[in-house]
Structures are given as C-alpha cells and as structure tokens.
N, C-alpha and C positions, 0 to 999 in steps of 0.2 A: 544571456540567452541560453534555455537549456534544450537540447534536443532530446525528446522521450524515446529510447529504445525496446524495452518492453515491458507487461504488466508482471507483476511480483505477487507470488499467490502466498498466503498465512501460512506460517508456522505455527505445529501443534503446542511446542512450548510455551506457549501463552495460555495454554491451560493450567498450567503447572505454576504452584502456589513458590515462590524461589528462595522463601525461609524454611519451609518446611518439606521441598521438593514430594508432593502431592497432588492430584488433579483437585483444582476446587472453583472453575469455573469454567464451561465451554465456553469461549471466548470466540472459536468457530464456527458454532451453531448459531452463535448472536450475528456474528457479520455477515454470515451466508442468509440470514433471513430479511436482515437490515438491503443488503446489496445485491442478493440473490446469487447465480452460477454460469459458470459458462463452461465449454465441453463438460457436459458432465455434471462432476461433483467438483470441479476448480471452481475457487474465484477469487477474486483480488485485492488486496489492501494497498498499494501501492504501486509505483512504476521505478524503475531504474532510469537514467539518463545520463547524458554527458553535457559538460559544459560546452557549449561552441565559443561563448559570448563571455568572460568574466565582467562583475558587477555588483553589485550594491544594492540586496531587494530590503527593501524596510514595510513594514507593515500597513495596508493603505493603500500598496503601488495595485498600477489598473496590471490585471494579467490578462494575455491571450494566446488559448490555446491551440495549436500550428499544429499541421499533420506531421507526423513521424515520416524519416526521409525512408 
C-alpha cells in the first residue's frame, strides 16, 4: 500500500537534448496541454508517496485510489 503525499510538478530538463545538451523539444508545452494547470502555470507529472504497506505489484493487479491522509 502506498500513501500519496503530494503532486510533483515537470522539470525543465526534459527539454534538453542530453547528448548534445540543447533544447530540442518542449516536453512542457506538450504536457501542460495534454493535462492542462493548476495555480497558475503549475502542473503535474507525477506524485511522491510513501510505502505504508510493503508488497508485490505485478502488472494486471486491480488499483484503488484512497484519499491522501
């Protein structure tokens, strides 16, 4: 079991090409458009969390997602 602590906003390094360290794709324009924003000009690609529950997820398993404490 994981409990969600909070959401995790993109970094701009994902723009940046990392053999030739150059911008060569907004990578942020695409997911803010894809996901849209929140305050603002934030928004989010992922969350942080902690284990409560150690376990065994394999690919398949049913998920459900529980309010953050």
């Amino acid at each position: 079991m994981i409990r969600p602590l909070e959401q995790v906003a993109r970094c701009a390094i994902t723009t940046t090409d990392p053999e030739r360290g150059f911008r060569n794709l907004d990578t942020l324009r695409v997911i803010k458009e894809d996901r849209g924003a929140r305050d603002g000009d934030q928004f989010d690609f992922g969350i942080y969390g902690e284990v409560v529950r150690p376990g065994r997820v394999r690919v398949g398993d049913a998920v459900t997602v529980l309010e953050s404490a």
